[in-house]
C-alpha positions as a Markdown table, in Angstrom:
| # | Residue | x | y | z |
|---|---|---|---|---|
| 1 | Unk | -74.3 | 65.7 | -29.5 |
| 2 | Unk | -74.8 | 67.7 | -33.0 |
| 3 | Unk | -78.1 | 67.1 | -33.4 |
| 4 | Unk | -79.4 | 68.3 | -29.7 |
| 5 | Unk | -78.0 | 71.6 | -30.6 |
| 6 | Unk | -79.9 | 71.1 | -34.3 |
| 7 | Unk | -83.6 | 73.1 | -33.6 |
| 8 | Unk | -86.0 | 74.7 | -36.2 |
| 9 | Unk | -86.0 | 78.1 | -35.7 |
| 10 | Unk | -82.0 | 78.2 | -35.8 |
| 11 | Unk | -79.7 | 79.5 | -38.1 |
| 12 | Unk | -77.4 | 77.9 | -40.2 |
| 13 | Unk | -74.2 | 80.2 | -41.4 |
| 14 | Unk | -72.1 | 78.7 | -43.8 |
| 15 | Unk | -68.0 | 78.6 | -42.4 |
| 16 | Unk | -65.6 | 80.9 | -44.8 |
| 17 | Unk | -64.5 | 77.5 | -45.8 |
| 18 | Unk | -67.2 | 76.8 | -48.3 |
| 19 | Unk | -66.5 | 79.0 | -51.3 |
| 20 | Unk | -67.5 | 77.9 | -55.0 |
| 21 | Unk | -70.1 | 76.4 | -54.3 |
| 22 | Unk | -73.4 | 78.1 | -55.5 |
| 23 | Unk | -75.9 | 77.5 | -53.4 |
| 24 | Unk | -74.1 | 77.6 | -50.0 |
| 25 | Unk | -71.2 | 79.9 | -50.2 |
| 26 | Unk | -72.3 | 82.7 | -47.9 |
| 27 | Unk | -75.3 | 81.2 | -46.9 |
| 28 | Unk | -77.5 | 82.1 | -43.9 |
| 29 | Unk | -80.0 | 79.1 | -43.7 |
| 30 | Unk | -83.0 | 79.4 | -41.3 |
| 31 | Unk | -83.8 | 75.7 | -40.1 |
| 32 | Unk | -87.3 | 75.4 | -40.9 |
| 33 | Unk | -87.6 | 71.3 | -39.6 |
| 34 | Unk | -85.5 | 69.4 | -38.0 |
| 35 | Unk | -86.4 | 65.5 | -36.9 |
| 36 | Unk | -84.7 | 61.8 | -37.1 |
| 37 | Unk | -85.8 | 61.7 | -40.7 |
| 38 | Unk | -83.7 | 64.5 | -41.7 |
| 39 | Unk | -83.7 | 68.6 | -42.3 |
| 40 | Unk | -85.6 | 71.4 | -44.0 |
| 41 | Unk | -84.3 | 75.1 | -44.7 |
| 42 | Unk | -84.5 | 77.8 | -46.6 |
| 43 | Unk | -81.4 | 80.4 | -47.4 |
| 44 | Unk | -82.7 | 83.3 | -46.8 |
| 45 | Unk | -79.8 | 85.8 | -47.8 |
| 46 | Unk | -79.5 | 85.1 | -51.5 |
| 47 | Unk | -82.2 | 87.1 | -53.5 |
| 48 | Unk | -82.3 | 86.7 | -56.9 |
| 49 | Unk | -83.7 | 89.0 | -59.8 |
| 50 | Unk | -87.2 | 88.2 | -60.1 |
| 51 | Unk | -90.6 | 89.8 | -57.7 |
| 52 | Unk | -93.5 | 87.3 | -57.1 |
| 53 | Unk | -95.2 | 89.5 | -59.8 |
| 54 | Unk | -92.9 | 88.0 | -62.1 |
| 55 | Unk | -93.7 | 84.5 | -61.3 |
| 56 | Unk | -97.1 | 84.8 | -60.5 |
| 57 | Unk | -98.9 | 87.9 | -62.8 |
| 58 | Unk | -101.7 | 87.9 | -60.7 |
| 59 | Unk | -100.1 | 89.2 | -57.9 |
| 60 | Unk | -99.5 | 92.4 | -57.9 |
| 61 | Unk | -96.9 | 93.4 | -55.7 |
| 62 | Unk | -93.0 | 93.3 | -56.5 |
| 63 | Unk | -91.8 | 91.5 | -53.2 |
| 64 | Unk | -88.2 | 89.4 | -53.7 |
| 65 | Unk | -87.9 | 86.3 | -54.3 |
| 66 | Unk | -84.9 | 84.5 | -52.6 |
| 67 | Unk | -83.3 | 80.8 | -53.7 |
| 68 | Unk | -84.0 | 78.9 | -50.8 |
| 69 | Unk | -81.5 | 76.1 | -51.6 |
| 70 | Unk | -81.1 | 73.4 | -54.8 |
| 71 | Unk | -83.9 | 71.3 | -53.9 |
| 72 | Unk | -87.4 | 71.7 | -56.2 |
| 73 | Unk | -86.3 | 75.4 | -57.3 |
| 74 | Unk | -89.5 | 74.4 | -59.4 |
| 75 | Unk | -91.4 | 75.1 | -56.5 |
| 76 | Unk | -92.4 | 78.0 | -54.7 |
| 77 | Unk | -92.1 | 78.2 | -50.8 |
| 78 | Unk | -93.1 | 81.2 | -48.4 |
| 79 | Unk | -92.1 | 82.0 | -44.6 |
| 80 | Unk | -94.3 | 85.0 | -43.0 |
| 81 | Unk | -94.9 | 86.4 | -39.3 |
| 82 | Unk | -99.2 | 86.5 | -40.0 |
| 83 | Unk | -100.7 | 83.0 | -39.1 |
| 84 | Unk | -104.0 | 84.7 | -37.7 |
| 85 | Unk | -104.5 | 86.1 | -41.9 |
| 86 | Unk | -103.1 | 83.1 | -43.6 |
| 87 | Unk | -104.9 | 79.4 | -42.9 |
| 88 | Unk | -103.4 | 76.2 | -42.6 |
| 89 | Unk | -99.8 | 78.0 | -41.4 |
| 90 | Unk | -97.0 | 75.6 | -39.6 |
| 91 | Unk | -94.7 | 77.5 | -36.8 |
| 92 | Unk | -91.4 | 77.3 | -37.4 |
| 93 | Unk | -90.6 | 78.9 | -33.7 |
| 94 | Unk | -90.1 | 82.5 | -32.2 |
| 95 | Unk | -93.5 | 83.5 | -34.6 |
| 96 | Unk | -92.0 | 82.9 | -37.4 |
| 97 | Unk | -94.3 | 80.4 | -39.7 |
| 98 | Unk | -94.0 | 78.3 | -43.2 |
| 99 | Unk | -96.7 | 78.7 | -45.9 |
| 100 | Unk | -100.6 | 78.3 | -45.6 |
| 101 | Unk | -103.5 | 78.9 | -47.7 |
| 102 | Unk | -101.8 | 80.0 | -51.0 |
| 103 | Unk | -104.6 | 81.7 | -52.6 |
| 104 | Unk | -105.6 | 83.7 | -49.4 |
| 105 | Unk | -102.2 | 85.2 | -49.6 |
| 106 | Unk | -102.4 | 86.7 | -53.0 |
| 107 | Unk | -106.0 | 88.0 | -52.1 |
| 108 | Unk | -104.1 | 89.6 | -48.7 |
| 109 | Unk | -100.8 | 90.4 | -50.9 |
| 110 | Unk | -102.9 | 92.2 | -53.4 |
| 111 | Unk | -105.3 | 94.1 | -50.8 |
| 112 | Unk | -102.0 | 95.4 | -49.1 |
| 113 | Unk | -102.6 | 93.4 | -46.1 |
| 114 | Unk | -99.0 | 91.7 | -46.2 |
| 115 | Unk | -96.4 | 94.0 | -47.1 |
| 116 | Unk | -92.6 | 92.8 | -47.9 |
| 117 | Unk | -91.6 | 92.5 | -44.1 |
| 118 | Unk | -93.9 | 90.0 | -43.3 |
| 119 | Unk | -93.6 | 87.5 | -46.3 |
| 120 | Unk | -90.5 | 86.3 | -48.0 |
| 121 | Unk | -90.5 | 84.1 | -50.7 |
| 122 | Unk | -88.4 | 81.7 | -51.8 |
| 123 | Unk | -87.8 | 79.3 | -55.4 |
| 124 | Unk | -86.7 | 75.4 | -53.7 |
| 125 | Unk | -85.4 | 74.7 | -50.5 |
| 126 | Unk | -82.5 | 73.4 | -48.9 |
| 127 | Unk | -83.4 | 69.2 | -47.4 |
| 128 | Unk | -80.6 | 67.0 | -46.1 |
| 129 | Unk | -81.9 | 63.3 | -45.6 |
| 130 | Unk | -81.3 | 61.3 | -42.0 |
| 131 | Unk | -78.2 | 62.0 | -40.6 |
| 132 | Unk | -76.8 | 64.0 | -43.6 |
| 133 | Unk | -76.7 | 67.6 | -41.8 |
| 134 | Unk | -75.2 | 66.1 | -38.8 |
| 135 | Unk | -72.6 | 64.8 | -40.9 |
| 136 | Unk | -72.0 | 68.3 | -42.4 |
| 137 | Unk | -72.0 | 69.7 | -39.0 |
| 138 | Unk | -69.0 | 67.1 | -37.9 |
| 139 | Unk | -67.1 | 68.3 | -40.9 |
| 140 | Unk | -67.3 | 71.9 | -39.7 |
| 141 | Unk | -69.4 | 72.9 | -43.5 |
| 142 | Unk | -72.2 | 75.5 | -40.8 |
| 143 | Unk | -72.2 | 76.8 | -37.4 |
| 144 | Unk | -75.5 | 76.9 | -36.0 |
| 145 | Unk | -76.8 | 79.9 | -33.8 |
| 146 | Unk | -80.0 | 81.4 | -32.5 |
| 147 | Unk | -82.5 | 83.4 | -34.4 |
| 148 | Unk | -82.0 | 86.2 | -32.3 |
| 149 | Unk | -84.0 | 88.2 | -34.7 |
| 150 | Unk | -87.2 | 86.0 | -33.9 |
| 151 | Unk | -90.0 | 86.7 | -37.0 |
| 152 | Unk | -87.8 | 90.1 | -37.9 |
| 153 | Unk | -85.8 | 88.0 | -39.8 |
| 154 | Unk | -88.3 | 87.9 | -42.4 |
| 155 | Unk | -87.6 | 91.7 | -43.6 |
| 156 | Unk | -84.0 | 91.6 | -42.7 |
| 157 | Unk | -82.1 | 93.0 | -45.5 |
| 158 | Unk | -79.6 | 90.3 | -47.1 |
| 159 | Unk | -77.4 | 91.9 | -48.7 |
| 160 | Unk | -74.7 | 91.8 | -45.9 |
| 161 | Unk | -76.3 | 89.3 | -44.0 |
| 162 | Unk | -73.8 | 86.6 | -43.9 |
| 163 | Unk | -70.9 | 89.3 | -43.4 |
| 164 | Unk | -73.1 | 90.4 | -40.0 |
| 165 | Unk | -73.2 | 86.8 | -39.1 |
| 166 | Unk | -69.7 | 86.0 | -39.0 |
| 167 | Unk | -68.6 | 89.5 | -37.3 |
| 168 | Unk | -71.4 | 88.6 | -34.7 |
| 169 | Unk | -68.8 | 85.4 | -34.1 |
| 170 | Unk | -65.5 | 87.4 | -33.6 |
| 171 | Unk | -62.1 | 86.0 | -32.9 |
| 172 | Unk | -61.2 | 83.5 | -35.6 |
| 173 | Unk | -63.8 | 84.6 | -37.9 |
| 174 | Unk | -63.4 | 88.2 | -38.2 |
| 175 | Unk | -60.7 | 88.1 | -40.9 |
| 176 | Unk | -63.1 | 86.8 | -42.9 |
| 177 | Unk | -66.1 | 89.4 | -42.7 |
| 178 | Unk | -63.9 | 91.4 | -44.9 |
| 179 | Unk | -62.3 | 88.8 | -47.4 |
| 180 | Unk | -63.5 | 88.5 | -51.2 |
| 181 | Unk | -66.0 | 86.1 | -52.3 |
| 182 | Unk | -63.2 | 84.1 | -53.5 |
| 183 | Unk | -60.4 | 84.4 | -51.8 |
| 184 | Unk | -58.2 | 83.0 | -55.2 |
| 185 | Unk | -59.4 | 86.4 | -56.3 |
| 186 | Unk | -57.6 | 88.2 | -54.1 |
């Protein structure tokens, strides 16, 4: 069954089939809940053009921040690798955890106590309700696979992080790796 295979921790890559759209074309997701109630993630491959500094002034670092999906892009969300510095941290798995004590994280952020590859940041999330990823999973939208880069993940670089993904796959999805954005393009 879909949703025995469905674990936080694991990634979500989006099939070569979902182009147009956004949010998800492309996307590598990294399941950050996953119960009978439904899903959390956050897409962790698609920065965007603006540093926490940017958001927050009184931060001063210039660390990325990433659109984590359509949900509350009002709303910033962090994922970090440092639960002994940062209070009131939930483990996602593999020592990888999601957010904390915001205001002891800017102090740490701006003593240089977190630098960029143990923090990323992220505007919304990516939610599905009961039932709603499984559904997406029957329909072939993702293809779920392990984190095998446990809390490293967190200072991957994302530029060709999708791309790496699907050439990880092989066979059917190679021709893909290679292929433009959109294909109509071509």
């Amino acid at each position: 069954m879909i949703s025995e295979k469905l674990k936080k921790g694991h990634l979500l890559i989006a099939e070569p089939s979902i182009f147009g759209d956004l949010s998800f074309s492309r996307s590598v997701i990294l399941l950050a809940d996953h119960n009978k109630d439904g899903s959390v993630g956050f897409i962790i491959n698609k920065p965007l053009k603006y540093t926490i500094h940017d958001l927050i002034p009184d931060i001063d670092a210039r660390f990325k921040i990433y659109n984590g999906g359509p949900v509350e892009q009002d709303n910033l969300y962090f994922i970090h690798d440092i639960p002994e510095l940062i209070p009131n941290s939930v483990e996602i798995s593999n020592g990888i955890y999601w957010g904390g004590d915001f205001e002891s994280t800017k102090e740490l952020i701006n003593s240089g106590k977190i630098s960029k590859n143990n923090i990323r940041f992220f505007l919304g999330y990516t939610g599905w309700e009961e039932d709603q990823l499984e559904t997406e999973m029957e329909c072939n939208s993702w293809i779920i696979t392990e984190n095998n880069y446990e809390n490293k993940i967190i200072g991957k670089s994302a530029a060709h992080f999708w791309k790496e993904q699907i050439m990880e796959l092989g066979g059917e999805y190679l021709i893909w790796s290679n292929a433009p954005e959109n294909p109509y393009l071509n």
